[in-house]
N, C-alpha and C positions, 0 to 999 in steps of 0.2 A: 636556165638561170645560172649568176654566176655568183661563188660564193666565195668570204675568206674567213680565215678560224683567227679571232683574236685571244692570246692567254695571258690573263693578269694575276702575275704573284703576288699573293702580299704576304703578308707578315705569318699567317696559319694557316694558310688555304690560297687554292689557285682557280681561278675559274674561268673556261673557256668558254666562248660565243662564237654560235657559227652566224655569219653574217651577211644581208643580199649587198653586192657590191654596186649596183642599183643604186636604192634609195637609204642602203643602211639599215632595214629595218632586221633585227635581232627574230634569226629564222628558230635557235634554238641554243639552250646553255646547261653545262654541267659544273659542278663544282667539286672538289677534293679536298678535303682536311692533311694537313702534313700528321704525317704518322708521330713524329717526334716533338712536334708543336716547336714551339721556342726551345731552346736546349741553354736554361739559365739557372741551375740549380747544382744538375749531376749531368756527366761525360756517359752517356747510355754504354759507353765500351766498357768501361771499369766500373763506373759510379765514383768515381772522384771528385768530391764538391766541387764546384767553380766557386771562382773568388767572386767580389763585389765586381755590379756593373755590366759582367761577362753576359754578352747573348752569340748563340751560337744557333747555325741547321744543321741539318741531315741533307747532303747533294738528295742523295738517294730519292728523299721525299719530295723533291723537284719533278723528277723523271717519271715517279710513281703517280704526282697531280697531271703529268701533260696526258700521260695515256688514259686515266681514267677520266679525268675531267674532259678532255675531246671527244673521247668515246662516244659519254654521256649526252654530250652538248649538239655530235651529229646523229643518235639514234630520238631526242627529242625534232632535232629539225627535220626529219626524215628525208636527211639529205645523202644524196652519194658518193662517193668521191671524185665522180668527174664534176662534180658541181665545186669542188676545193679547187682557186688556183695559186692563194699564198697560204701563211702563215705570219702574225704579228705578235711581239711580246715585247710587255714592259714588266720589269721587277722592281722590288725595293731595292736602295739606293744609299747607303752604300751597305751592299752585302757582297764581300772579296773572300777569296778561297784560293788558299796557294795551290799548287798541281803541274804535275809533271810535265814534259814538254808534248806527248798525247793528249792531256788533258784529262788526266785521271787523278783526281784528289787526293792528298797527301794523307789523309785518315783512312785512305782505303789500303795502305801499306801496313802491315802489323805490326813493324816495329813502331809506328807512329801513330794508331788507332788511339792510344791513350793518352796522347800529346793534345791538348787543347789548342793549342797552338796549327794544329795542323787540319782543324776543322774549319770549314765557312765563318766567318764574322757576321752577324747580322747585323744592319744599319743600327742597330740601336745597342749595338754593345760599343760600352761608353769607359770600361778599363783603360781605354789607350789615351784617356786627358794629359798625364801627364808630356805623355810624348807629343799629343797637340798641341799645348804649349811652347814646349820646346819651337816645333815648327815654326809658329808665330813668330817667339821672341829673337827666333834665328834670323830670320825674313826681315822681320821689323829693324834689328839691328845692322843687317845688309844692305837696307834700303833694295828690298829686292821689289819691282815695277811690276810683279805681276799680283802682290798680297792685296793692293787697294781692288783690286775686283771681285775679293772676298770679304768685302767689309773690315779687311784687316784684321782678323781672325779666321782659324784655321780651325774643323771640326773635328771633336775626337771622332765620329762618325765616319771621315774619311778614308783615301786609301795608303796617303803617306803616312799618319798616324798611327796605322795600325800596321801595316808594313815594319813600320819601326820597331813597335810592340813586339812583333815576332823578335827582328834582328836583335832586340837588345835582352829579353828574356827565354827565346831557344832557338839560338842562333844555328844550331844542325835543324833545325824546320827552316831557318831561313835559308842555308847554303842548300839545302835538297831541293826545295822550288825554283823550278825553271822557268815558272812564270806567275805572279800573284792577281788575279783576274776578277772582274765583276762578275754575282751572280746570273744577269741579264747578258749575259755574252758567252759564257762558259756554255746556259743552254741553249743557246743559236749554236754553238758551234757543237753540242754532243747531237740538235738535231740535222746538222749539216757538211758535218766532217771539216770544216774550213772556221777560222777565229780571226776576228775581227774585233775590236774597239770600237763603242759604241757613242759617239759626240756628244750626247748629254751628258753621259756617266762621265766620259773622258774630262769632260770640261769642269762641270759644278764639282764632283769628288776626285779627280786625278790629278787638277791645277794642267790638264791640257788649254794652249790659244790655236787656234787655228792658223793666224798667222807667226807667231813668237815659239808656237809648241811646247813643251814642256821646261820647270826650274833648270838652270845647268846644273851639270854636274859640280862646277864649283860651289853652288849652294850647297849642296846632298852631300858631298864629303864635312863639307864647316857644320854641316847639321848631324854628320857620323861617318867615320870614315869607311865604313862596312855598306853605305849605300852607293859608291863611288861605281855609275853608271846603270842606275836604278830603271832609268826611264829608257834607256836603250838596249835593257835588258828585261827585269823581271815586273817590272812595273810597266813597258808600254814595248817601243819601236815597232806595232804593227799596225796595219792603215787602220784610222781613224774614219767611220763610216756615219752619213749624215743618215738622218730622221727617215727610213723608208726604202733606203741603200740595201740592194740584193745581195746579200753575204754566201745565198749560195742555196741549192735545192735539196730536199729530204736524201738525208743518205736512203739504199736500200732496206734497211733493217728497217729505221723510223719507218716509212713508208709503210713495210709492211704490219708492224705494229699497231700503227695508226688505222691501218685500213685505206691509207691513201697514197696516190700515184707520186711517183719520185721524181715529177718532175714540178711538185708544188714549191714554191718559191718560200723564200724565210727571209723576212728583213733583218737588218742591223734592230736589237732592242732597246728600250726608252724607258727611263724612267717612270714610277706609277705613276706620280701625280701630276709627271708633266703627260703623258699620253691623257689626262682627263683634257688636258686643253683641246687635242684632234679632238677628242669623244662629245667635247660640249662647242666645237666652231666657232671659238676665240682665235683664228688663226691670222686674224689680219692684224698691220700692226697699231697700238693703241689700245688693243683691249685687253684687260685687267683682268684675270683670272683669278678665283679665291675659291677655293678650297678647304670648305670649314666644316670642320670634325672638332677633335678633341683637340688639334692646333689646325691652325690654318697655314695654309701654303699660299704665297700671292707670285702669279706668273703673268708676264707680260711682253710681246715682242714689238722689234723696233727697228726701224730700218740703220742705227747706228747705234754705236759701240760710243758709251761715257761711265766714265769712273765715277759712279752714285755713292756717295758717303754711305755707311751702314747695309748696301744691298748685298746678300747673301750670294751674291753669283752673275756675272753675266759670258754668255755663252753665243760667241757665233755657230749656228747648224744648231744650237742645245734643240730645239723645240722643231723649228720647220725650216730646211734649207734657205741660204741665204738671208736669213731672216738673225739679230741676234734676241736671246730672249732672257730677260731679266727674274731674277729669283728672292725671295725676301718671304718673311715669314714670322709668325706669331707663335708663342710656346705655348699660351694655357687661350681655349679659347672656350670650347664645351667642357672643357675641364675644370673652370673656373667656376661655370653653374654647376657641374656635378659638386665640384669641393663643397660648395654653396650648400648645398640641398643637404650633401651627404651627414655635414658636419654640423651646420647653421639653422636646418629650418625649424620655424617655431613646434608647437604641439598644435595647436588652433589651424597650421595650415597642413600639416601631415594628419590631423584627424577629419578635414575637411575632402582629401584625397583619398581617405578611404572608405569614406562616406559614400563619394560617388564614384568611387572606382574609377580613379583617373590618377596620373605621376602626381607627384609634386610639383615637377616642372610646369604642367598644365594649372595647374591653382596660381602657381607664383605668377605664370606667363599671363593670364588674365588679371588680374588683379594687376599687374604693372602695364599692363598695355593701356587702363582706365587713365593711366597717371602722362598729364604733356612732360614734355619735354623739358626738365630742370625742378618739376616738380617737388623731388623729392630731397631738392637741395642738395647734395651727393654727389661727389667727381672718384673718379677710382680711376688707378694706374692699373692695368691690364697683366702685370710682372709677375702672376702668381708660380712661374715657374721660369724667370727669368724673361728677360729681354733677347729675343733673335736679331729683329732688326727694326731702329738704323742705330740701336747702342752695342749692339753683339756683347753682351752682358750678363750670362745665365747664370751671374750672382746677385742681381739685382732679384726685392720682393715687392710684394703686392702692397696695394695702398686704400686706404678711404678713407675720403676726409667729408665734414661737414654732418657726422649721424650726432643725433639729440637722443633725450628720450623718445618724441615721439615719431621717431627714426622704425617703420615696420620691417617684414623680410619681402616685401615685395618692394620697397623703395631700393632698398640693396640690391635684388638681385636685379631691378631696372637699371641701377647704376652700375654695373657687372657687363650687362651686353653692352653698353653704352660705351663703356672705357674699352674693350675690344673693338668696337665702330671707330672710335677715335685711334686705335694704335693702328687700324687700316689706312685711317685717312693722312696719318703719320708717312707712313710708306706709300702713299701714292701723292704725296705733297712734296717727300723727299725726290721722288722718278721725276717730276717737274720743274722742280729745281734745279736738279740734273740737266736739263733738256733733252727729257725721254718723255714725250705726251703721252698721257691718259686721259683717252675720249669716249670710253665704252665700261662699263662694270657688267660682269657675268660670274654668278656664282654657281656652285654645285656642292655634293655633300649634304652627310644628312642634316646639317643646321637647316640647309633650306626651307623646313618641313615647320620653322618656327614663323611666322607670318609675323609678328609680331618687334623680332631680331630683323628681319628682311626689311620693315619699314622706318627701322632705327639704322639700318647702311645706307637706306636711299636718302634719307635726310642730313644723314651727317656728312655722307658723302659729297652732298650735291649733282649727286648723276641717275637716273633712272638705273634700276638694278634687274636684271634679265636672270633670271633661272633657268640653268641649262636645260635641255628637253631628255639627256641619255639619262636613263638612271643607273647606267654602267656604264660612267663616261671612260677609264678609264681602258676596261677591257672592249668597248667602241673603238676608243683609238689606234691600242695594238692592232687591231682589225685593219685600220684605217694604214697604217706600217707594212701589212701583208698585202694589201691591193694595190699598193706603191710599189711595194719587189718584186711581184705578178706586171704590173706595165699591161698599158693600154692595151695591146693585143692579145693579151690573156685573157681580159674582160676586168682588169683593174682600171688602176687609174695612173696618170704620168708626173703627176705630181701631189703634195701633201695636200699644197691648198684644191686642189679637181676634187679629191678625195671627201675632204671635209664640206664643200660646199656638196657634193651630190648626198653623201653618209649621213652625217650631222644633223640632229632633228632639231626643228624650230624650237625657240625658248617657250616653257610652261608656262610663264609669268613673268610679267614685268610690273614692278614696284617702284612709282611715280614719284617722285623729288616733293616734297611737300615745302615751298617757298616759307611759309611760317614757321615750319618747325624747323627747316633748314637756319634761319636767324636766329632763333630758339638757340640751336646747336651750336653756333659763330660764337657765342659766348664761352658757353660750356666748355668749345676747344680752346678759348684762348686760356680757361684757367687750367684745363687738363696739359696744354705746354708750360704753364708754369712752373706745373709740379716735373711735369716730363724733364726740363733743364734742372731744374734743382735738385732733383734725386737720383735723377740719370746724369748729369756730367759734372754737377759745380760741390754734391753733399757725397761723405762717404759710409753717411749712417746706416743705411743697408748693409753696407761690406762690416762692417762693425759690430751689429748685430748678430749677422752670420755667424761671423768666428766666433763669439759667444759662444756659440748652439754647442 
């Protein structure tokens, strides 16, 4: 038998799958809690508050999840190490960490252990807005050719943004870094002595083109003059490596840490939620990826490259070589029911749920499933936490119109999935537009698990809706990354798509287009674009309201 070890970081935990390079099927898995969890309160070095927004890791607790979570994940599969012949990983995205020209993290120096500045960024530390604006309004002013690929906004998330963040508020943490690096790259290369750039990260958070490369440095000075040769230095000039790309084999140490031979292979790493695409076999082009949690992430690949209005990203190599792959996304999606429930639900349906010992969600989700389509009279903007795409607007708020008295909380919360259905079909209306086809919908994530949401996507969409078959699509994929750098005569495979089609388990379910309630829904969306234009680009009452707050 021949195996590979996939390890997906996320956000508190890492978890490793060891995997048959066969058929895919998950021989065994470990998981790891980071010691540090998020670091968004106090600096563990000192205990020095962090300000608003600030989320920061622990490198340490990276190194601390590969070894224990593999451990775990080869003494359940009761596999051996000659059965190991890659290694695959996807991280959150964008999480950068300045560091030496070895690649030893600036917070592990003790004059700068209590510099925040000089610890990891996690994706979701959002302090560095201001400096993302900037970005934007610089771009935008320059007419610079590469901003419309980002919807024309620029995320504080990213790595120019936060790069800046350093240079303009501790600028000896900027001049001491020799190179400012993705989380998902930094650990390929502590477990293979050699660093590389990895094409997803490079592309959706680094503003790399494949064929254009990166802003000139005449932007990056008019944007500050202390960035003047950014990209040829601290922020990039090293090969940029596609989806699956051998970066290099276990050093000696890893190897013997691990328990495995040193001449296991390590891909170039991938983003998390684009690796769920390998892990669920969306890899041909046309099919629609979504990815729905508490926001959804919508991925799509395509054999050309076009400047889509409001899409969050398009990347040649982002997702599977040759292939370019399109990115766009939802802010509040399970969030928007959680808010619902947490904040809204009646007394009559929370004493109903504890009645029979079941959520809330389940009383509301039945009770609104009884009701067709428009039933409830009810249209709602999906904006509860801003707009991603195609307005790039995260000051835009939520909406609902049309409640009476005898307006219930299951009409609401049917009208909640409903305006999520519709801001997908937004973005997959816009890709067409475009002239990027979408011929395929494939979901994953734990929304799936609502039967009820599944046949309000199939309807409004118009497309039958497939649910992926991995229930760890995304640490499948990383997997699917190391039997790519392994190569066919290892016992991998020679390419993404060989890979995905052998790996990749059949979809669970498919949820059939209901022609009725599909017309039903043709309605619904024309008025949900009504509000969409008037509140999203022609009113400023939102913005208005805001600044109130």
């Amino acid at each position: 038998m021949t195996a590979v070890i996939g390890i997906d970081f996320g956000t508190e935990s890492a978890r490793a799958v060891v995997v048959d390079t066969a058929d895919g099927r998950v021989l065994g898995s470990g998981v790891s809690v980071y010691r540090h969890a998020v670091i968004d309160e106090r600096l563990p070095s000192t205990g020095a508050t962090l300000g608003a927004e600030w989320a920061l890791q622990h490198p340490g607790d990276w190194l601390e999840a590969i070894d224990a979570s593999v451990r775990a994940a080869m003494a359940s599969a009761g596999s051996s190490s000659a059965d190991i012949v890659g290694i695959g990983i996807d991280f959150t995205a964008c999480t950068v960490l300045p560091v030496t020209a070895d690649g030893t993290p600036l917070m592990q120096q003790a004059a700068l252990a209590g510099q925040p500045h000089a610890w990891p960024k996690l994706w979701k530390h959002h302090a560095s807005q201001p400096q993302a604006t900037r970005v934007t309004d610089v771009a935008a002013a320059r007419g610079e050719t590469w901003l419309p690929r980002y919807g024309g906004r620029i995320s504080s998330e990213w790595m120019l943004p936060k790069a800046l963040q350093i240079l303009e508020e501790a600028p000896a943490v900027f001049a001491e870094a020799d190179l400012i690096v993705e989380g998902g790259d930094w650990v390929v290369w502590q477990l293979t002595g050699a660093f590389a750039r990895n094409a997803c990260a490079a592309g959706y958070k680094g503003l790399w083109h494949k064929g254009d490369g990166y802003p000139s440095d005449a932007y990056l000075q008019a944007l500050h003059p202390g960035l003047a040769g950014f990209y040829t230095g601290k922020g990039g000039g090293q090969a940029v490596v596609a989806p699956g790309g051998r970066v290099g084999t276990l050093t000696p140490a890893w190897a013997a840490r691990l328990g495995l031979a040193p001449t296991t292979a390590v891909g170039a790493a991938l983003i998390d939620a684009h690796a769920g695409v390998l892990g669920s076999g969306a890899t041909t082009p046309g099919a629609l990826m979504l990815i729905l949690g508490t926001s959804t992430c919508h991925l799509l690949l395509a054999e050309r490259e076009h400047l889509v209005p409001g899409i969050a990203g398009v990347v040649e190599d982002g997702i599977v070589a040759g292939l370019f792959a399109y990115e766009a996304g939802q802010a509040a999606v399970g969030d928007s029911f959680a808010w619902f429930v947490d904040a809204l639900a009646s007394a009559d349906v929370q004493a109903e749920a504890a009645r029979r010992q079941v959520s809330v969600h389940d009383v509301l989700t039945e009770r609104a499933s009884a009701l067709r389509p428009g039933e409830s009279g009810l249209v709602a903007l999906d904006w509860w936490n801003g707009n991603r795409s195609t307005l790039v607007d995260a000051e835009l708020s939520g909406l609902l119109v049309g409640a009476t008295l005898a307006t219930r909380p299951e009409h609401i919360y049917r009208a909640l999935v409903e305006s999520t259905a519709f801001g997908t079909r937004v973005i997959a209306d816009a890709l067409r537009d475009g002239g990027v086809p979408v011929t395929r919908i494939v979901a994953g994530g734990g929304l799936t698990r609502n039967r009820m949401l599944m046949q309000i996507y199939a309807d409004v969409l118009g497309l039958d809706l497939e649910v992926a078959g991995a229930s760890q699509a995304s640490a499948l994929g990383a997997a699917m990354l190391g039997a790519v750098a392994a190569g066919r005569a290892a016992g991998g495979h020679a390419t993404i798509e060989d890979a995905a089609a052998a790996m990749a388990p059949a979809p669970t379910e498919r949820y059939h287009c209901d022609p009725a309630a599909h017309a039903r829904y043709d309605t619904l969306y024309r008025l949900y674009g009504e509000l969409y234009e008037t509140f999203g680009r022609r009113s400023t009452l939102m913005h208005q309201l805001r600044a109130l707050r």
